[in-house]
C-alpha positions as CSV (number, residue, x, y, z in Angstrom):
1,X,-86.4,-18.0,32.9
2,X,-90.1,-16.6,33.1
3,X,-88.7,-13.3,33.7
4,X,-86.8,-13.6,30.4
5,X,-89.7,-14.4,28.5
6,X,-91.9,-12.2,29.9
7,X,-89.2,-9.0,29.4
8,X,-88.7,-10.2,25.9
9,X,-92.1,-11.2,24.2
10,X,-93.3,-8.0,23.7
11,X,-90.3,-6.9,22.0
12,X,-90.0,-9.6,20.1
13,X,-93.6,-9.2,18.8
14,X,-93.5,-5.6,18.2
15,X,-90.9,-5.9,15.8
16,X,-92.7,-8.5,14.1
17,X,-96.0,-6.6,13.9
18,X,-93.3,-3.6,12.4
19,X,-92.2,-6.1,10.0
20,X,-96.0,-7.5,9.3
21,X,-96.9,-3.3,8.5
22,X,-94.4,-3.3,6.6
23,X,-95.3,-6.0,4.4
24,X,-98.5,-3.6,2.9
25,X,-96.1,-1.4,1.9
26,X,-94.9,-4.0,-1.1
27,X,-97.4,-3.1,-2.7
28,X,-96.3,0.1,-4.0
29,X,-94.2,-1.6,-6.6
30,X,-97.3,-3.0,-8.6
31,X,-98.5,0.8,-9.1
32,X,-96.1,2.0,-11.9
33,X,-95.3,5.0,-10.6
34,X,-91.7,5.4,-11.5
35,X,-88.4,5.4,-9.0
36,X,-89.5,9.1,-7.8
37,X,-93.0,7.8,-7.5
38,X,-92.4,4.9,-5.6
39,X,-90.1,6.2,-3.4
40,X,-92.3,8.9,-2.4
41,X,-95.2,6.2,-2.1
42,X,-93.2,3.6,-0.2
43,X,-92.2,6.4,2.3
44,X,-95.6,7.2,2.9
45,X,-96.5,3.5,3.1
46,X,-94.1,2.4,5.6
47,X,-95.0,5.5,8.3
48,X,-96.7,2.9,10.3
49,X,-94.3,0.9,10.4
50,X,-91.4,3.7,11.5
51,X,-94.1,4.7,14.7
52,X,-94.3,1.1,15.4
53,X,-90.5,0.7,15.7
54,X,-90.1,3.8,17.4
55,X,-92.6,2.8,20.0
56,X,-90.5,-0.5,20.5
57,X,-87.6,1.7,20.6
58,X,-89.0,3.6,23.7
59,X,-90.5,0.6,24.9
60,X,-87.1,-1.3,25.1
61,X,-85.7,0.8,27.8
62,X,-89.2,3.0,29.1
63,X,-91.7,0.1,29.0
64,X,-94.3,1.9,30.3
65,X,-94.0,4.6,28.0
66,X,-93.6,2.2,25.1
67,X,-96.8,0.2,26.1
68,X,-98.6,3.9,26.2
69,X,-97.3,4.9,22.9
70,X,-98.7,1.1,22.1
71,X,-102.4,1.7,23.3
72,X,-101.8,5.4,21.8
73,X,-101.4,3.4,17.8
74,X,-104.1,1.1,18.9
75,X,-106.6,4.1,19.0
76,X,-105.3,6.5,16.3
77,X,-105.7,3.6,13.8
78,X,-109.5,3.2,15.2
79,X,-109.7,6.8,15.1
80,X,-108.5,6.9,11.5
81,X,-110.4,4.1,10.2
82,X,-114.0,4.7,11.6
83,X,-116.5,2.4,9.9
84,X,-114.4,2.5,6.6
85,X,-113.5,-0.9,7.6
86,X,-114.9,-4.5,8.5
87,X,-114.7,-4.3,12.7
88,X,-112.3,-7.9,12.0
89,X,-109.8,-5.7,9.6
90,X,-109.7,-3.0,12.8
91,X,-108.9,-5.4,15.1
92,X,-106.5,-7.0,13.1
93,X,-104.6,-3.7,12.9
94,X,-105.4,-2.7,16.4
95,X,-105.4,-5.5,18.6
96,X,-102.2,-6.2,18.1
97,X,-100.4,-2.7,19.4
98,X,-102.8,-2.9,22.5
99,X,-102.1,-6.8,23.1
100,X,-98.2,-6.1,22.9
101,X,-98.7,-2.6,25.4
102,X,-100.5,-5.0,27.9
103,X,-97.5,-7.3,27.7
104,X,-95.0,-4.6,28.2
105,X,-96.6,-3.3,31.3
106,X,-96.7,-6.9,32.5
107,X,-93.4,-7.1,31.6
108,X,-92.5,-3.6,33.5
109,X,-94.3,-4.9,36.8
110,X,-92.6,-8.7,36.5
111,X,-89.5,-7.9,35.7
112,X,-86.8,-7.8,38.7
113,X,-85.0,-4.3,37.5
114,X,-88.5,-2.7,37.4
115,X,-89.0,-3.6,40.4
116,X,-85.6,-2.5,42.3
117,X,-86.1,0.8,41.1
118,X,-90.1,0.6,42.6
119,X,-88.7,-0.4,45.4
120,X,-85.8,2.9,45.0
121,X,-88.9,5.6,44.8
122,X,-90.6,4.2,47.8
């Protein structure tokens, strides 16, 4: 049962930190923009939030690649946001890509299919 929990945690939570991304994106409908407009707007809002999925996507069958493209979003966001921001608003943003990599490489070492095919490259 551990195994099961551990394998699907960080799945589970990077899909909710896609859906959490994904909520800053509403607010493209208060701008007045128009339907071009906001379309347009609430593409470029939700890009964050299509590289999050995409690293779960990876992540649900390559865990260690997901958990790199993980820590990879972590740092681009730190990158991007310098000292534009409070240090708690970049760790609220960035901790939470780097807390769910850490869990899929725990998850890649713990899990028993990871480690048959460790055992396979020997």
């Amino acid at each position: 049962m551990s195994q099961t929990i551990v394998r699907w945690v960080p799945r589970v939570l990077g899909l909710a930190f896609a859906a959490f991304l994904a909520l800053f994106a509403l607010d493209v409908f208060d701008e007045g923009l128009g339907i071009g407009g906001t379309i347009v707007a609430l593409a470029m809002h939700l890009i964050p939030t299509w590289l999050v999925l995409a690293a779960v996507a990876v992540a649900w069958k390559h865990e260690v690649a997901g958990a790199a493209a993980f820590f990879l979003l972590g740092a681009a966001y730190v990158a991007m946001a310098g000292s534009r921001f409070p240090v708690s608003t970049i760790l609220l943003i960035a901790g939470p890509p780097v807390v769910i990599g850490v869990l899929f490489i725990l998850a890649s070492r713990l899990t028993p299919r990871q480690a048959e095919l460790r055992k396979m490259t020997r």
